[in-house]
C-alpha positions as CSV (number, residue, x, y, z in Angstrom):
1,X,70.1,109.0,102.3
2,X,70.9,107.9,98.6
3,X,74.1,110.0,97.2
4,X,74.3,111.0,93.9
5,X,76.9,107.7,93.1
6,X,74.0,105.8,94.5
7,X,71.6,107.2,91.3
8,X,74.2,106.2,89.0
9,X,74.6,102.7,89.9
10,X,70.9,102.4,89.6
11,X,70.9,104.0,86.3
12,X,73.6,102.5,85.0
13,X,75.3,105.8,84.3
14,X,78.7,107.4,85.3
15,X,78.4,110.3,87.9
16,X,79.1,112.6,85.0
17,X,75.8,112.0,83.5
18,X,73.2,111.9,86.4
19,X,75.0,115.5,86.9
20,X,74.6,116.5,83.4
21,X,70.7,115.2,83.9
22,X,70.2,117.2,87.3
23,X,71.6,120.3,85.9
24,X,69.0,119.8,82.4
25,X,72.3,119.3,79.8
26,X,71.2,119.1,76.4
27,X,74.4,116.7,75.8
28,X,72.2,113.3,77.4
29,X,70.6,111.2,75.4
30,X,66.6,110.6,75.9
31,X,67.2,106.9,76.9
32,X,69.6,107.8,79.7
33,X,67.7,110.8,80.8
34,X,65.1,108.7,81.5
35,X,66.7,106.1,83.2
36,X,68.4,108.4,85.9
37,X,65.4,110.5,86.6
38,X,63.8,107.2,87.5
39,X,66.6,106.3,89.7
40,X,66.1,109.7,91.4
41,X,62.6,108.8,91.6
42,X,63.0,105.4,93.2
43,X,65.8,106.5,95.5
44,X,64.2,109.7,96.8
45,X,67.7,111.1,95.9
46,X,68.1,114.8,96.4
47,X,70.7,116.8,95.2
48,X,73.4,118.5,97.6
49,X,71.6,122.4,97.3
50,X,75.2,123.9,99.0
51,X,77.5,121.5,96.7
52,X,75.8,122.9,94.2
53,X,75.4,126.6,95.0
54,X,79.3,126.6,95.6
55,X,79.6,125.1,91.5
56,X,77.0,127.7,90.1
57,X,77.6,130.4,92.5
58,X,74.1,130.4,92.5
59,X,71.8,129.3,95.9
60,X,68.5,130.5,94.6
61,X,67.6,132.1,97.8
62,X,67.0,135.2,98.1
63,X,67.1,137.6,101.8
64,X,64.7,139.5,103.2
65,X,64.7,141.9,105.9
66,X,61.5,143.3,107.2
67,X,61.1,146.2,110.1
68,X,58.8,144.4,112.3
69,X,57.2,141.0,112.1
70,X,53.9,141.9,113.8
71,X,52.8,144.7,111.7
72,X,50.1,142.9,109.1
73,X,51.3,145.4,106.8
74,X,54.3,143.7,106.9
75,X,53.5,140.3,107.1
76,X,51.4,140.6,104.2
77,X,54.4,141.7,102.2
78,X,55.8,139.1,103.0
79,X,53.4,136.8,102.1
80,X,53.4,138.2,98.2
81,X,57.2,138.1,98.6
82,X,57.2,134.3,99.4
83,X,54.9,133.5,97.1
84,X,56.5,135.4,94.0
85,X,59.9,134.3,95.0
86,X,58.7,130.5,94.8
87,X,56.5,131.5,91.3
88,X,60.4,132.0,90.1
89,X,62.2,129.3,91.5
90,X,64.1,130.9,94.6
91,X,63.7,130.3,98.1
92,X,63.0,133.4,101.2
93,X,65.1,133.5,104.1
94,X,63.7,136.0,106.6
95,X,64.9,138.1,109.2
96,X,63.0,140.8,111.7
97,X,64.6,143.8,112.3
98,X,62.2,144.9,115.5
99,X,62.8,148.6,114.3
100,X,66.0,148.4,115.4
101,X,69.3,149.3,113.1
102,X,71.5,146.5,115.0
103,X,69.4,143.5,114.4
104,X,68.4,144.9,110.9
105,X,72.4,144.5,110.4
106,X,72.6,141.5,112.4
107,X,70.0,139.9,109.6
108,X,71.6,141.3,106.6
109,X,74.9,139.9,107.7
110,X,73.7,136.7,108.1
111,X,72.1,136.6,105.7
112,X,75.3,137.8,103.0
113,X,77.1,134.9,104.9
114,X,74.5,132.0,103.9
115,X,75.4,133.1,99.9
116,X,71.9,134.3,99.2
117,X,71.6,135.7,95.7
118,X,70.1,138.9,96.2
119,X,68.6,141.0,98.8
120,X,65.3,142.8,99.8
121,X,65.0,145.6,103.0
122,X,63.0,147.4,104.6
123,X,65.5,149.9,106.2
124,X,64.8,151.0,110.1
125,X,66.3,154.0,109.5
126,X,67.9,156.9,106.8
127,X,71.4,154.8,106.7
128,X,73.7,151.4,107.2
129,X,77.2,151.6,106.5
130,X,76.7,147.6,105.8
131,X,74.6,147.9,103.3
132,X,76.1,150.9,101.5
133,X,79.6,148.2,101.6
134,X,77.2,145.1,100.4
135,X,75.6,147.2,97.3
136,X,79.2,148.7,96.7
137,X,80.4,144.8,96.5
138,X,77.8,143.8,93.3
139,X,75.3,142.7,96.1
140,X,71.7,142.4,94.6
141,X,69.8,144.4,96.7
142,X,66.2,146.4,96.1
143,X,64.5,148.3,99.0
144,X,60.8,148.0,99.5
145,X,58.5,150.2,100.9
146,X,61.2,152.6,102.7
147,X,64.4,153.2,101.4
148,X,67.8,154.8,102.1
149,X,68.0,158.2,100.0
150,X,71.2,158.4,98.3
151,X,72.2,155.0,98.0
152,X,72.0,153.4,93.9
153,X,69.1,150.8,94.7
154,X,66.1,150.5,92.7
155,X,63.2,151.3,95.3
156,X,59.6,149.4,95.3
157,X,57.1,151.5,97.5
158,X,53.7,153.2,97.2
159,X,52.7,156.9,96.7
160,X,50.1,158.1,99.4
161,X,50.0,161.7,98.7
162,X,47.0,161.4,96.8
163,X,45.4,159.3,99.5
164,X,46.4,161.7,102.1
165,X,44.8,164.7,100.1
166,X,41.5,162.6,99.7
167,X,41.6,161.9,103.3
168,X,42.2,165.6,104.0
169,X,39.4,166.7,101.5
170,X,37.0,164.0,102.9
171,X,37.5,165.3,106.9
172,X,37.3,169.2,105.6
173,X,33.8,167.7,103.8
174,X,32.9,166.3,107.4
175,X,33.6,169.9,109.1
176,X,36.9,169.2,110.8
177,X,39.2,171.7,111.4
178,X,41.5,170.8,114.2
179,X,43.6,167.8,112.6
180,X,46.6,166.0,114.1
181,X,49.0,163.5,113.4
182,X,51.1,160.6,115.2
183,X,54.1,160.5,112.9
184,X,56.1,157.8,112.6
185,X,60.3,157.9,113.5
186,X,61.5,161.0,111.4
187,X,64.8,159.1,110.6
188,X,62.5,157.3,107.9
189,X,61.4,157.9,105.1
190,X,58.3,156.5,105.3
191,X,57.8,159.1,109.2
192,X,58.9,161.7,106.9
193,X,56.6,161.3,103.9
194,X,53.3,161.2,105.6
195,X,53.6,164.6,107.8
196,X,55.0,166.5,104.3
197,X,51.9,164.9,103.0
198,X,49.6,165.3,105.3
199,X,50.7,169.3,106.2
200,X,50.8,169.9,102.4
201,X,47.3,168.4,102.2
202,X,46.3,171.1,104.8
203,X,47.4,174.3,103.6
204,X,45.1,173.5,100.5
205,X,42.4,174.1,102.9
206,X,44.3,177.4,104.6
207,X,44.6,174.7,107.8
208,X,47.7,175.0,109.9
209,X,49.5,172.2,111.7
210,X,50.6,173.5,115.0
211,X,53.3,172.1,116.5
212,X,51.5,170.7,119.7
213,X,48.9,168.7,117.5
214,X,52.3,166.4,116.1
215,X,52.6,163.9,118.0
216,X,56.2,161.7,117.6
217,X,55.9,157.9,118.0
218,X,57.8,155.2,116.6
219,X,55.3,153.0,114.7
220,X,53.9,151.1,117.6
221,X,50.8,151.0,119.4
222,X,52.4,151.9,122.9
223,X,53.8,155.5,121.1
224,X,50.1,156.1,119.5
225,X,48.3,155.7,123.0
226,X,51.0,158.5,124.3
227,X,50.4,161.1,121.9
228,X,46.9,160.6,121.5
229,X,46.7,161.0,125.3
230,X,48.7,164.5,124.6
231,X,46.8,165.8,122.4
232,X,43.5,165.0,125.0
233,X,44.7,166.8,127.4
234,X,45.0,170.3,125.4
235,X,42.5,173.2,126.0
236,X,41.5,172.4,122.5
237,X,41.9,168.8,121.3
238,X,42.0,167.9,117.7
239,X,38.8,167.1,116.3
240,X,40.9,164.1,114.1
241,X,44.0,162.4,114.9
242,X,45.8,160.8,111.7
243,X,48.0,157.9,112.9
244,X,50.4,157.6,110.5
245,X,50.5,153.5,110.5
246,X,48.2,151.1,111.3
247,X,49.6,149.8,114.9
248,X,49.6,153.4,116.2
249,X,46.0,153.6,114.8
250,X,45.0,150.7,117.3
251,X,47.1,153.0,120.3
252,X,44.5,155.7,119.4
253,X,41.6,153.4,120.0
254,X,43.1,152.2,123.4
255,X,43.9,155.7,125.0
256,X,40.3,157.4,123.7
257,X,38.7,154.7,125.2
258,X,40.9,154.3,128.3
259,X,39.0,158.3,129.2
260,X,35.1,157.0,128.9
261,X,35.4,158.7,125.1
262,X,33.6,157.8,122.2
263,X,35.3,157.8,118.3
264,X,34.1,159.5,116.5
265,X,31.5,161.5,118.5
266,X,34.3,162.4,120.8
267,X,37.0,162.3,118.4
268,X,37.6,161.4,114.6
269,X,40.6,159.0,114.0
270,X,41.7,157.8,110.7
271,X,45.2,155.7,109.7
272,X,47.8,155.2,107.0
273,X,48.1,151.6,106.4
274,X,44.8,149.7,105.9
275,X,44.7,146.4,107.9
276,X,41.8,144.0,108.0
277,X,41.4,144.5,111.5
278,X,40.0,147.9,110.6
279,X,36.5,146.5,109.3
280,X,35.8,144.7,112.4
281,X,37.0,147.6,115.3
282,X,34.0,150.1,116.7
283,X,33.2,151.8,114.0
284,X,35.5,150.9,111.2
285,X,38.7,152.8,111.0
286,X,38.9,155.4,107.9
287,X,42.2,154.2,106.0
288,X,44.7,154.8,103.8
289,X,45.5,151.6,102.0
290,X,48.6,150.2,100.2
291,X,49.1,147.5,97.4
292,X,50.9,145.4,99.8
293,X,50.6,142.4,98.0
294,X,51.7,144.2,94.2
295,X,54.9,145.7,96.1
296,X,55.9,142.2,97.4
297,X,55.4,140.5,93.5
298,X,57.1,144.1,92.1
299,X,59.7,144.3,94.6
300,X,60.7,140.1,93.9
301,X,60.7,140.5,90.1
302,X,62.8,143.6,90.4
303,X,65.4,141.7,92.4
304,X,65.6,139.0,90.6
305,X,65.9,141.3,87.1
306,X,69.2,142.3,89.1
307,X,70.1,139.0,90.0
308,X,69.8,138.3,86.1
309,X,71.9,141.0,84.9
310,X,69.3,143.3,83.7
311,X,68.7,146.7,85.2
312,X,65.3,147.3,86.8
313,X,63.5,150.8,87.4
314,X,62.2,151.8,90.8
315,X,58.4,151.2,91.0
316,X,56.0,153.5,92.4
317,X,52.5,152.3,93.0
318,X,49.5,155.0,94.4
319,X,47.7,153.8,97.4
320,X,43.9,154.7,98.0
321,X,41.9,156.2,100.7
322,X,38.7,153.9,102.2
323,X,36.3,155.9,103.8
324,X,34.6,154.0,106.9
325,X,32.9,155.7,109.9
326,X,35.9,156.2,112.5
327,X,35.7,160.2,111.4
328,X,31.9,160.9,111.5
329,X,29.4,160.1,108.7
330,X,28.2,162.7,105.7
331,X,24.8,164.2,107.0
332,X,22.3,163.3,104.4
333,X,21.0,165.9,102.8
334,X,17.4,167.1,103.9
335,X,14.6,167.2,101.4
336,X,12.9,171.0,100.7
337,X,9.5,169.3,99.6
């Protein structure tokens, strides 16, 4: 592998100068500028990315730290993260945090070891005494999607109130009454949001949400099969379960089907977190969908605005309601003629 000595001798320059060159100094001359990028050319030389990081302080990576790897929510944001990050000239390193606060630590302390120059989570859960002592530090850092109240980091996540309230107003339109939810772990804030939401949606309608028709999972199929097989086996089942993410959505499916019953003649189901699995189930799954890919690109620019020195704002982006069949269709109107 050629070494940067190696360039110069080609070129014909000292060592100071192909450095100068790599690094885009205004003090070389055109002629010699020339001549060492063709040596780098013909060598295949590639500068030393940790020599250098430890001279600028600077690796042009940047961390990030997702909750779980096989949520397509998720690895969607990911995606737009990727893809922004390398748009602006850094790198991704990525870690999976399984839902779990100790590899969700693990990740972010590896990651703070390998120099990156800022940070993006998505937190497990409402706290981490590691993260609270990185931010405190100077670390870059902006949460996306959930967040960790209290703590001075700019947050990038949608709104889905609005979407909730359309997706209450839509089942009300429909005729249903009985609604539950599947929330998701109440320690975030993500869990916490959508039941506010969707009970606050309710009481527009005079609707109550009794305790028995909440059912507690943790964001993965397994937890929405369990509830949903709860809530079946009440004297009076909800009419509509709400699964309050996408993977719990598909635990819905398994357990109604697992007792010979039919969605939605048998019962509505609808889901926060739009996937594009949802077109193709039986029916289509009702959704509430977010701008996954504009939080990735919003939640990137916003780090590296920190990384830069200037301040960024938190940014809130509404999410949208898509009306499929998975809660019942609209009966058409009859004509008097």
């Amino acid at each position: 592998m050629a070494s940067i000595k190696d360039v110069a001798a080609e070129a014909g320059v000292s060592v100071a100068t192909v450095s100068r060159v790599l690094n885009d100094h205004p003090s070389v001359s055109p002629e010699a500028r020339t001549r060492v990028l063709a040596a780098v050319e013909a060598l295949g030389y590639r500068p030393n990315a940790v020599a250098r990081s430890l001279r600028t302080d600077q690796t042009h990576t940047l961390g990030l730290v997702i909750s779980d790897v096989m949520n397509p929510y998720f690895t969607e944001l990911a995606r737009a993260v990727e893809e922004e990050a390398r748009a602006l000239g850094y790198s991704v390193i990525f870690g999976n945090a399984d839902e779990r606060r100790d590899l969700q630590d693990h990740h972010v302390r590896t990651l703070l070891d390998r120099r990156i120059d800022g940070l993006l989570v998505s937190p497990t859960d409402g706290g981490s005494p590691l993260m609270l002592d990185a931010v405190r530090s100077g670390t870059p850092m902006v949460f996306v999607d959930r967040w960790i109240a209290g703590m001075d980091v700019p947050v990038v996540r949608a709104d889905g109130r609005q979407a909730v309230r359309d997706l209450v107003a839509h089942l009300h339109g429909l005729g249903h009454r009985r609604l539950a939810i599947i929330a998701g772990p109440a320690a975030t804030t993500t869990g916490r949001e959508r039941v506010d939401a969707f009970r606050e949606a309710l009481r527009a309608y005079d609707l109550e949400l009794p305790d028995d028709h909440i059912g507690q999972g943790d964001f993965q199929a397994e937890s929405g099969r369990r509830a949903t097989e709860r809530f079946l086996d009440l004297p009076e089942p909800p009419e509509v379960v709400f699964a309050a993410d996408n993977l719990m959505a598909l635990g819905v499916l398994d357990a109604v089907r697992a007792r010979g019953l039919r969605i939605p003649e048998d019962i509505g189901l609808a889901a926060f977190d739009d996937i594009p699995w949802f077109v193709h189930t039986d029916p289509p799954i009702t959704a509430v969908a977010q701008p996954t890919r504009e939080l990735g690109r919003a939640a990137v620019r916003a780090l590296v605005d920190r990384i830069e020195g200037r301040t960024p704002k938190s940014v809130t982006l509404p999410a949208r309601l898509v009306v499929r069949r998975s809660c019942g269709e609209t009966a058409p109107e009859r004509s008097t003629s």
